[in-house]
C-alpha positions as CSV (number, residue, x, y, z in Angstrom):
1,X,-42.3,21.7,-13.1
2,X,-43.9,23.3,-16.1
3,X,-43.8,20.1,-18.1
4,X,-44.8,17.4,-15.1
5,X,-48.5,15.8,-16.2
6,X,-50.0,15.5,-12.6
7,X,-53.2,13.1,-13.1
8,X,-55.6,11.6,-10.5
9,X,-56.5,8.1,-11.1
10,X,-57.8,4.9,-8.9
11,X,-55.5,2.3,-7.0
12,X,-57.3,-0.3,-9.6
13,X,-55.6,1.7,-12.6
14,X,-52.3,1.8,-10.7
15,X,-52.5,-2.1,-10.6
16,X,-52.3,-1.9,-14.4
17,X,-49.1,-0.7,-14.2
18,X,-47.1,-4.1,-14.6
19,X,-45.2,-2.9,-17.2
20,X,-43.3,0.4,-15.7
21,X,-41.4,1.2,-12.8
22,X,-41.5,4.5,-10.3
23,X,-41.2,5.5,-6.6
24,X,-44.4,5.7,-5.0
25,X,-44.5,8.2,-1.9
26,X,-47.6,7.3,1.0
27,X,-49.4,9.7,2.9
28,X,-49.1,12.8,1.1
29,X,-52.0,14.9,2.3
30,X,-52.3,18.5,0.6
31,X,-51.6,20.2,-3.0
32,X,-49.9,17.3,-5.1
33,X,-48.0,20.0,-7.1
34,X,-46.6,21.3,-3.9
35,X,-45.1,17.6,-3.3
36,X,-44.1,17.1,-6.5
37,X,-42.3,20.8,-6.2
38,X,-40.5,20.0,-3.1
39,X,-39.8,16.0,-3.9
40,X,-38.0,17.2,-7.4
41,X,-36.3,19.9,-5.3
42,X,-35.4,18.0,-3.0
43,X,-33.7,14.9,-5.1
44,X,-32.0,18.1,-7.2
45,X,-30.2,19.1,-4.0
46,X,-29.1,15.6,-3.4
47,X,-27.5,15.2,-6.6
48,X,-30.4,12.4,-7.6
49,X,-32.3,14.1,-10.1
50,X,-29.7,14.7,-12.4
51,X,-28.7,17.3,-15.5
52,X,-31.7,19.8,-14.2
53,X,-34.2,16.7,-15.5
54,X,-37.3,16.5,-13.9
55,X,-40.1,13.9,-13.5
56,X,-42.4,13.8,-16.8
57,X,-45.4,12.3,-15.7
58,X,-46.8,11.9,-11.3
59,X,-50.0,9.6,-10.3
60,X,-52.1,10.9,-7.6
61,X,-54.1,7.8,-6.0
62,X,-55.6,6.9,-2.2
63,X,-55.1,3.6,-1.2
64,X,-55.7,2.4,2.7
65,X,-57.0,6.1,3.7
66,X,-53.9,7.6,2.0
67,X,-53.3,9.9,-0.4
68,X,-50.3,8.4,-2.3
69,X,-48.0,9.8,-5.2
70,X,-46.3,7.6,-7.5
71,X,-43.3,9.1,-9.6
72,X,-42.5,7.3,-13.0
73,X,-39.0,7.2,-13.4
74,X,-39.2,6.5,-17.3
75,X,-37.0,8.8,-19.1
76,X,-36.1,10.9,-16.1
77,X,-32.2,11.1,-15.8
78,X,-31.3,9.7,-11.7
79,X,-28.7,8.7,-10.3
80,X,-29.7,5.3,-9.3
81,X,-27.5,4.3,-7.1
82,X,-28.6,7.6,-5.1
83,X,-32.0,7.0,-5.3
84,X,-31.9,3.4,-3.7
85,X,-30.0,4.7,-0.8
86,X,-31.9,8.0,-0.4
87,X,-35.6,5.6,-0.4
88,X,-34.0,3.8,2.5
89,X,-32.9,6.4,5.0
90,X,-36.1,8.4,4.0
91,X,-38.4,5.9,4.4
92,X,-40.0,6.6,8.1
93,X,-40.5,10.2,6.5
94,X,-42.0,9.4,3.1
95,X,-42.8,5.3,3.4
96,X,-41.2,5.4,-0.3
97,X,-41.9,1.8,-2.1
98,X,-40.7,1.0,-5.6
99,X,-44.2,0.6,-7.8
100,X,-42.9,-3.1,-8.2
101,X,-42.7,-3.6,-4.7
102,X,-45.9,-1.8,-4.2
103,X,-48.0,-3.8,-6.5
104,X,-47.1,-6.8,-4.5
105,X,-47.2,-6.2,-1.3
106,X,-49.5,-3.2,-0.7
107,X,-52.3,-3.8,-3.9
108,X,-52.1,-7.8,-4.3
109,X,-50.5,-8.1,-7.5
110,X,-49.7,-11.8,-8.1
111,X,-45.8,-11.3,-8.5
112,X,-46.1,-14.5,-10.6
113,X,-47.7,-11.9,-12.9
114,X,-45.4,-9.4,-12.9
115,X,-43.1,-8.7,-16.0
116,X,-39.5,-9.1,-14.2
117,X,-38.9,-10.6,-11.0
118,X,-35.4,-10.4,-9.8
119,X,-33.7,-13.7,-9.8
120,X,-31.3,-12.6,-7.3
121,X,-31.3,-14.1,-3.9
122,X,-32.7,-12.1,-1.0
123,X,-31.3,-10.4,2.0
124,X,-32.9,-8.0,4.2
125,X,-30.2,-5.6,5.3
126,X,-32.5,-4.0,8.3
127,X,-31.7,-5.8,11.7
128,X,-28.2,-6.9,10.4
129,X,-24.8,-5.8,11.8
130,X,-23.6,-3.4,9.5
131,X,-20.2,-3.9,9.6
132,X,-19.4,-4.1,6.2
133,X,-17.6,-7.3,6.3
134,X,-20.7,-9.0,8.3
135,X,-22.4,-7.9,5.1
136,X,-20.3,-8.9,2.8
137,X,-19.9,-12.7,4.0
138,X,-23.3,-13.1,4.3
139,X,-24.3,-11.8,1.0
140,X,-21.2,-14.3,0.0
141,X,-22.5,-17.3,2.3
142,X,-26.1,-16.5,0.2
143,X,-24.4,-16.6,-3.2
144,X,-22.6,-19.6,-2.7
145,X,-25.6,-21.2,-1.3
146,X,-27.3,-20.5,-5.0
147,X,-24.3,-21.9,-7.2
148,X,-23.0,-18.5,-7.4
149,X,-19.6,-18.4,-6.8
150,X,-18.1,-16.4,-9.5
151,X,-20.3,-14.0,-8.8
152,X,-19.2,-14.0,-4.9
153,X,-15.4,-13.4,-6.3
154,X,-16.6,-10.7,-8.4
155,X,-18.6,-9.3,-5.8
156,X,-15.9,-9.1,-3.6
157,X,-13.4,-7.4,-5.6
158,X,-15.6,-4.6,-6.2
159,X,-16.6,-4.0,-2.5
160,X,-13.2,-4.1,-1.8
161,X,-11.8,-1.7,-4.5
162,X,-14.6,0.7,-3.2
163,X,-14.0,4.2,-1.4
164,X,-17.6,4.6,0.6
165,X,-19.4,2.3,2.7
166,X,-22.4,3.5,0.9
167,X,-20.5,2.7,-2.7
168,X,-20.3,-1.0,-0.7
169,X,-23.8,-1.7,0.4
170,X,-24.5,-0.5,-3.4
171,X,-22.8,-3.2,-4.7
172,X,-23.4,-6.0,-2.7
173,X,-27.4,-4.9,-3.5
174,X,-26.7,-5.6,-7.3
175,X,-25.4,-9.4,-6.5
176,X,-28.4,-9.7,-3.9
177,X,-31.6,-8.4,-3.6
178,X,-32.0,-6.0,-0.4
179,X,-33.7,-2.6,0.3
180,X,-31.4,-1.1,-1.4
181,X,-31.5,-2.8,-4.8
182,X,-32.5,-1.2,-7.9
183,X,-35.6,-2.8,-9.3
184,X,-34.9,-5.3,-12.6
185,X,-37.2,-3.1,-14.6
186,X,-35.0,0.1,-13.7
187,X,-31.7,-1.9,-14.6
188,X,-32.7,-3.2,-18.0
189,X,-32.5,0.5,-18.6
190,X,-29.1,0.7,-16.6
191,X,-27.3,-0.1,-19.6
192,X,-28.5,3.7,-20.9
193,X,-26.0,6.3,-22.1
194,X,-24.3,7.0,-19.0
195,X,-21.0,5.3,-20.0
196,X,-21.6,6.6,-23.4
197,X,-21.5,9.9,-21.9
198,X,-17.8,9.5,-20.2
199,X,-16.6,8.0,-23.7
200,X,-18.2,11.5,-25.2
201,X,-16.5,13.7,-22.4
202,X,-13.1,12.0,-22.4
203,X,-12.7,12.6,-26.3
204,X,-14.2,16.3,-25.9
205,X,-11.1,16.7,-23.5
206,X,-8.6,14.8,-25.7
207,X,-7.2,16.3,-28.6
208,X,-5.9,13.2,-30.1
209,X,-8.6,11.8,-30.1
210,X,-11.3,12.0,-33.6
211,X,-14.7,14.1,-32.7
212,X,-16.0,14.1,-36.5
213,X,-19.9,12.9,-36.5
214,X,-18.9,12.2,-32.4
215,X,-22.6,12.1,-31.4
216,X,-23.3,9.6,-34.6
217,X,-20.9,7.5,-33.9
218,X,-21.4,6.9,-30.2
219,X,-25.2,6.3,-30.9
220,X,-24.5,3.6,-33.4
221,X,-22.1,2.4,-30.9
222,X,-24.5,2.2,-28.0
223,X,-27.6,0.5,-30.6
224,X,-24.8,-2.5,-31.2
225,X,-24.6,-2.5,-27.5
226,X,-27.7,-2.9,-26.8
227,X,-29.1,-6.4,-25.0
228,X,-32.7,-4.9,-24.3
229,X,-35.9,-5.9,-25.9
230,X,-36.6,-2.0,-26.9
231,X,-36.2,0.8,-25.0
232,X,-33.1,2.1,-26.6
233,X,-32.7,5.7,-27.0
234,X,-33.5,7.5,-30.0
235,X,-30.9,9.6,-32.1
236,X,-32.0,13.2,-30.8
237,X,-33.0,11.7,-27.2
238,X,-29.3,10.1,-27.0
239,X,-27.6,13.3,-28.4
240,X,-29.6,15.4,-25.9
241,X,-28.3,13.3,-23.0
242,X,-24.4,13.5,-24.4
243,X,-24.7,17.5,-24.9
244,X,-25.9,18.1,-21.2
245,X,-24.4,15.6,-19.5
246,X,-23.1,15.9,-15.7
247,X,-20.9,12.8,-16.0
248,X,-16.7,13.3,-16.2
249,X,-14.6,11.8,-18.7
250,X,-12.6,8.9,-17.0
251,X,-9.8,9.7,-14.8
252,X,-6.6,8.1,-16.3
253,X,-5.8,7.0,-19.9
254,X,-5.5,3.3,-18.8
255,X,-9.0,3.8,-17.5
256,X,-10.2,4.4,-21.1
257,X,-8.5,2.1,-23.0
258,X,-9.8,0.0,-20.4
259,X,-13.3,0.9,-21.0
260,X,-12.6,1.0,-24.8
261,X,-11.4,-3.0,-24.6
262,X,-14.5,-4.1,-22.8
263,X,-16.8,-2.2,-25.4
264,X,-14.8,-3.9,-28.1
265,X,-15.4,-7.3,-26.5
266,X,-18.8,-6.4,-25.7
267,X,-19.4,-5.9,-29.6
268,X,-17.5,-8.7,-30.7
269,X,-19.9,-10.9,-28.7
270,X,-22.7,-9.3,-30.2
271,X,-21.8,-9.3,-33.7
272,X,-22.7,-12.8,-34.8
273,X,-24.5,-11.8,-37.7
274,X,-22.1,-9.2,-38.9
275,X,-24.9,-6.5,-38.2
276,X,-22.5,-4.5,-36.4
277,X,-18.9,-5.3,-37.6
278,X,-18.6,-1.2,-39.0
279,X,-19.0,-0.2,-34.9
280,X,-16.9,-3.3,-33.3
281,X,-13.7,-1.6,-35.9
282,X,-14.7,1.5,-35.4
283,X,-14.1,0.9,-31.5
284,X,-10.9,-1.3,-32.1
285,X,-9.8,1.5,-34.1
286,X,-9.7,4.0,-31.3
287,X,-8.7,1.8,-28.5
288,X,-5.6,1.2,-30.9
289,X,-4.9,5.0,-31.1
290,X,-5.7,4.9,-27.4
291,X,-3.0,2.5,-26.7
292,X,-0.3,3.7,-28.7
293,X,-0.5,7.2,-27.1
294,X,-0.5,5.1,-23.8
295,X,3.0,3.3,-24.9
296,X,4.0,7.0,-26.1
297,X,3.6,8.8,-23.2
298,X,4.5,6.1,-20.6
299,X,6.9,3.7,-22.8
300,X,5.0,0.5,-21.8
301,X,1.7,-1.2,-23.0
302,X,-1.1,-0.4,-21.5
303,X,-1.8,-4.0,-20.8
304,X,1.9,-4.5,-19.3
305,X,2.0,-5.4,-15.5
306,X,3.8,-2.2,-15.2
307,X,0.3,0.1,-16.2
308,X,-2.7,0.2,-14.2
309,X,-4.2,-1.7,-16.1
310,X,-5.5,-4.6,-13.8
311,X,-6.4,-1.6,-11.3
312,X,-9.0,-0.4,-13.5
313,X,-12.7,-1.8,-13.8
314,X,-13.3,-3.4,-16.9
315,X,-16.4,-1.3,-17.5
316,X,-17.7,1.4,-20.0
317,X,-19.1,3.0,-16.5
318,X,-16.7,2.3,-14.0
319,X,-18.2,1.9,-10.3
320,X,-15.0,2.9,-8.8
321,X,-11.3,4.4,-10.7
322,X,-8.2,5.1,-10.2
323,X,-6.3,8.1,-11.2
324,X,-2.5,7.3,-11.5
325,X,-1.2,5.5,-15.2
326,X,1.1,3.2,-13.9
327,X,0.9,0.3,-11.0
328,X,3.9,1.9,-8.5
329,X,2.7,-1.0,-6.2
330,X,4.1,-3.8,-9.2
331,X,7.4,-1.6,-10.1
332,X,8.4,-1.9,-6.5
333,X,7.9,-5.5,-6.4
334,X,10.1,-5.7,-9.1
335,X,13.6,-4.7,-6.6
336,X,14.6,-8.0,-5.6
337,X,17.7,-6.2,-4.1
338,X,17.5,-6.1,-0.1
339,X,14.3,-7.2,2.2
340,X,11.3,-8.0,0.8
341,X,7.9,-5.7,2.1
342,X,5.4,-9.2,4.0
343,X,2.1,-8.0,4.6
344,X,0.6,-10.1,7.5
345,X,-2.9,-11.0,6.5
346,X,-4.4,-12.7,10.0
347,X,-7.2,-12.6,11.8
348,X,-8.3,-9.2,14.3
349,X,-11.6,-9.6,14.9
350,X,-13.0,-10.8,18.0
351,X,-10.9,-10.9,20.2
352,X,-9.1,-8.4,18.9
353,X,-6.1,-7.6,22.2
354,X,-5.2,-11.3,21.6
355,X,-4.9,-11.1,17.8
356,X,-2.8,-8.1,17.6
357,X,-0.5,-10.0,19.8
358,X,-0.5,-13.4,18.4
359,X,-0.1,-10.6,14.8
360,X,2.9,-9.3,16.6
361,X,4.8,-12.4,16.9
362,X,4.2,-13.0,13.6
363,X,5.8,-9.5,12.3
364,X,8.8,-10.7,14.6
365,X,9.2,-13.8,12.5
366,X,9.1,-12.1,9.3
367,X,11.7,-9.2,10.8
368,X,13.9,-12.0,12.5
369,X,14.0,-13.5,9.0
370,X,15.4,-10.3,7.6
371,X,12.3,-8.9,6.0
372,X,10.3,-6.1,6.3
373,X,6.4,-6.7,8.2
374,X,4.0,-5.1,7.1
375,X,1.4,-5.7,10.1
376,X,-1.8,-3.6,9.9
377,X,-2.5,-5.0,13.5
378,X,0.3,-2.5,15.1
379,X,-1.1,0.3,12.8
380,X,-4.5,0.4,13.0
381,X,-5.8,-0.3,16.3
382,X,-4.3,1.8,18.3
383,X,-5.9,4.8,16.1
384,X,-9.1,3.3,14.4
385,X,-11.2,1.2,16.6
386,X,-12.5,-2.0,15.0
387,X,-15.8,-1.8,16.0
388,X,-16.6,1.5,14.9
389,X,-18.1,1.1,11.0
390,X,-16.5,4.6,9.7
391,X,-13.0,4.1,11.1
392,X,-12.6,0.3,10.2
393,X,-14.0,0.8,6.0
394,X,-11.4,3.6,6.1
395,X,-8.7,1.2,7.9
396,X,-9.4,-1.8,5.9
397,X,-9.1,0.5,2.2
398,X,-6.0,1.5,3.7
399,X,-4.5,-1.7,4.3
400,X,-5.1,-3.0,0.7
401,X,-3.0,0.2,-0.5
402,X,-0.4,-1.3,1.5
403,X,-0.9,-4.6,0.3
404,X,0.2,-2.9,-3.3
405,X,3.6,-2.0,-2.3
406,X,4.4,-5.6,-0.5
407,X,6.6,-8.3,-2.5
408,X,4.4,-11.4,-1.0
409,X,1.2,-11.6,1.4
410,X,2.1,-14.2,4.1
411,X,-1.5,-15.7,5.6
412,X,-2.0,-16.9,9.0
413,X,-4.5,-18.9,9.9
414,X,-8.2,-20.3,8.3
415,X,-9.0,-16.8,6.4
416,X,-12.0,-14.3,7.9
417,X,-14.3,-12.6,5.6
418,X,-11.9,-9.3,5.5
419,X,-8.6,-11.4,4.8
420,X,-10.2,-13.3,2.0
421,X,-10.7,-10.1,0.2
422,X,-7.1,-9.0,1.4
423,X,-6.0,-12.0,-0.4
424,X,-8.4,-12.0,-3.8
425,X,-6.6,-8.1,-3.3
426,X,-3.6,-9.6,-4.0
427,X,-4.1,-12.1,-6.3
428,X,-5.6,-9.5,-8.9
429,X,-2.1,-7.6,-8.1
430,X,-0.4,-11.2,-8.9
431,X,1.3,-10.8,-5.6
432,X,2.7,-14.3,-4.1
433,X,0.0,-15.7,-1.6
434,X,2.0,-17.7,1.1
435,X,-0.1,-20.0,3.7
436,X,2.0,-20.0,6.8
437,X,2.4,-23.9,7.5
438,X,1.0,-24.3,11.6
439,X,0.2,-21.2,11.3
440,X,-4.2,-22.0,11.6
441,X,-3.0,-23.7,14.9
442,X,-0.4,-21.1,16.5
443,X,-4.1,-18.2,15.8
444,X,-6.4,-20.4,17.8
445,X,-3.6,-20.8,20.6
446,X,-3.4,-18.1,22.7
447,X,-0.1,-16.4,23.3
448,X,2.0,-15.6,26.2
449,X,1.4,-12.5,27.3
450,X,4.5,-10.0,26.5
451,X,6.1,-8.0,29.2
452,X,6.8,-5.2,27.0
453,X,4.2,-5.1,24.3
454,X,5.3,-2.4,22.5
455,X,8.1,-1.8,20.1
C-alpha cells in the first residue's frame, strides 16, 4: 500500500484512457484507501495478485451517482487467468468491468475508436448450459462459422487435456470472446516473462544445466521473442520478476525440451534479418544438451513415440503438463501378443439408459471377437451421473486416460461434441481410429431390452 498513487479525477479524464487497461470496481462508497486495502488483500488471498506485487497507481471517479474505482493493471504481476474468473463470480458484489469494456458501454466510447478490439467472435457464457461440452461445441459451431477451423482443433485439444472446468472455460474464452476473456490490451502483454520465469527455475534446479550470466541471457532471449510494439521489459524490471518469481520449473524433462523446441522455432521465425541468430543458437544449444541428457537417462529421444513428447504442450508456458518422461500409454500399444485394449467411443448423452445399452452390445462385439472393451458407458454411470457438471469433467478426463492404454478406438455412430474430442485424443496419441460400418444406424435404433442387464 505504501507505494499505491490514489488520485481523484473526472469520468471525462477516465474516457482518455484508450490506451491502458484496468478493472474498474462500481459503487464503492467510503475511504478509497480502505478499498484499495481490502481489494489488494483480497486478490493476495486468492492467489491473483501475485509475488506480494501490488497495484501502482488507483483512479477514484463518480459516474451515474457512483463512486467508482478503477485499478490499472500495468506492471502489476496477476494471474490472469484468475482474475477473469474471479471478475465473473464477483460481479453482483463489486459490478467489476474491464476499463475497455467500461469505456464502451458505461461512458460512450466509440469502440471504433478504441486502440484494440478483439477480433474474436463473441459468446455470452451467462444463460448457457454449462456443461462443458455444451460449451465447447458451441464455441466450436461459432469458430467454424468464422473460417476458424484450426483454431476449433486446437481449441479442443487443450480443453480436453485440461484438469479443471475452470482451466476449460479459460481456454475456450481465449478462442472466443466471453465474460471471461482477457482484454486484447492485457494479452499483448501476456507474452511477459512468465514462461521466462519457469525456463529460469527449471535451470536453477538443474545442475546440468549452464546458469553463467542466467538473467542476461534469458532477457536477450525474451527481447528476440518479442512480437509487441513496445512494452517489453527492461533489463532490471525483467531480472526483478525472475529473482522473485512464484512460478515452478516445469514438471518433466520432456516438458522442457518441449518448451525449449518451441522457443527455438519461435526465434527462427523471427530472425529474418539475422538480428537475433546469437539467441536462436544460444537456445538450440541447450535444447541439444537437454536432449541428450533426455536419451541418457531414458535411452530414447525425446521426440521418439516412446517419450511424452506429443503429451506435452508445445509452449514456453504450458496451460496444462504432465509429470511422467515416457508415454506408458504408446509402450503398451506396442504388445501385439494376445487381445487388443478397444475403447468404445459412442454416444451417452440424452438418452443416456438406452445408450449404455445399445454401448453394451457393442462391448459384447468387441469381447465376442476376442478383444478386450474398454466401455466407459458400464464404468461411469453407475458412479458419476452425467448431468451433474463436477462428476461428468472428472468422468470424461478419466476416460481419455483410458483411451492412452487402448491399441485402437472403435467409433460408433455420427460423433457428439465429447467423442470428437475422444477421437482428436487419440489421433494426437496416433492410436488407430476405426468407424464401425452400420454402426450410425444400429445408435439411432433402439435396442431390445436385456433381461439381465448386468455382467
Amino acid at each position: 500500500m505504501n507505494d499505491v498513487s490514489i488520485k481523484h479525477v473526472s469520468a471525462e479524464e477516465i474516457k482518455e484512457m484508450t490506451d491502458t487497461e484496468g478493472l474498474i470496481f462500481q459503487g464503492c462508497g467510503g475511504d478509497p484507501a480502505e478499498w484499495v486495502s481490502g481489494i489488494s488483500d483480497l486478490l493476495t488471498k486468492e492467489g491473483i495478485l501475485l509475488g506480494g506485487d501490488s497495484f501502482k497507481e488507483v483512479y477514484v471517479f463518480e459516474h451515474d451517482g457512483r463512486t467508482n474505482i478503477l485499478f490499472n493493471m500495468e506492471n502489476v504481476k496477476l494471474d490472469m487467468g484468475k482474475l477473469a474468473m474471479w471478475r465473473l463470480k464477483s460481479h453482483s458484489a463489486f459490478g467489476g468491468y474491464w476499463l475497455s469494456d467500461y469505456l464502451p458501454n458505461r461512458l460512450g466510447i466509440d469502440a471504433d475508436a478504441m486502440q484494440t478490439v478483439s477480433g474474436k467472435p463473441e459468446m455470452q457464457l451467462a444463460g448457457m448450459d454449462g456443461n462443458i461440452f455444451n460449451v465447447l461445441g458451441n464455441a466450436s459451431r461459432l469458430l467454424k462459422e468464422n473460417g476458424l477451423e484450426a483454431q476449433t482443433k486446437e481449441m479442443f485439444e487443450r480443453v480436453t487435456a485440461s484438469k479443471s472446468y475452470e482451466k476449460a472455460l479459460e481456454i475456450v474464452s481465449e478462442y472466443v470472446q466471453t465474460e471471461l476473456s482477457i482484454p486484447e490490451k492485457i494479452q499483448e502483454i501476456a507474452y511477459d516473462s512468465r514462461g521466462f520465469e519457469r525456463l529460469y527455475k527449471t535451470i536453477l534446479r538443474d545442475e546440468s544445466m549452464p546458469k553463467t550470466t542466467l538473467e542476461h541471457t534469458l532477457h536477450g532471449w525474451y527481447c528476440a521473442a518479442w512480437r509487441g510494439d513496445g512494452g517489453a521489459l527492461g533489463l532490471e524490471d525483467f531480472v526483478h520478476r525472475l529473482k522473485t518469481s512464484n512460478e515452478k520449473p516445469y514438471a518433466s524433462l520432456a516438458q522442457t525440451c518441449r518448451s525449449l523446441h518451441f522457443l527455438r522455432q519461435e526465434l527462427y521465425d523471427l530472425a529474418h534479418d539475422e538480428t537475433h541468430w546469437n539467441e536462436y543458437y544460444q537456445v538450440n544449444e541447450l535444447y541439444d544438451t537437454c536432449a541428450r541428457e533426455y536419451q541418457e537417462r531414458f535411452q530414447v529421444h525425446v521426440t521418439s513415440s516412446f517419450s511424452s513428447w506429443k503429451l506435452c504442450e508445445a509452449s514456453l508456458y504450458p496451460k496444462t503438463e504432465i509429470q511422467r518422461e515416457l508415454d506408458h500409454g504408446h509402450i503398451t500399444r506396442q504388445d501385439n501378443a494376445g487381445p487388443k485394449h478397444i475403447y468404445i467411443c459412442a454416444p451417452l448423452r440424452n438418452d443416456v439408459e438406452r445408450n449404455v445399452e445399445t454401448a453394451r452390445l457393442f462391448a459384447k462385439e468387441v469381447f465376442d471377437a476376442g478383444d478386450i472393451p474398454i466401455c466407459p458407458h458400464l464404468m461411469f454411470p453407475p458412479i458419476a451421473d452425467p448431468k451433474d457438471t463436477v462428476q461428468d469433467e472428472k468422468a470424461f478426463g478419466m476416460c481419455l486416460k483410458l483411451i492412452e492404454g487402448c491399441q485402437q478406438i472403435n467409433v460408433y455412430g455420427r460423433p457428439t461434441e465429447g467423442m470428437e474430442a475422444e477421437i482428436t485424443h487419440a489421433k494426437r496419441l496416433e492410436i488407430p481410429v476405426y468407424e464401425v460400418p452400420s454402426a450410425k444406424k444400429r445408435v439411432q435404433e433402439k435396442p431390445p431390452r436385456s433381461r439381465n442387464p448386468g455382467r
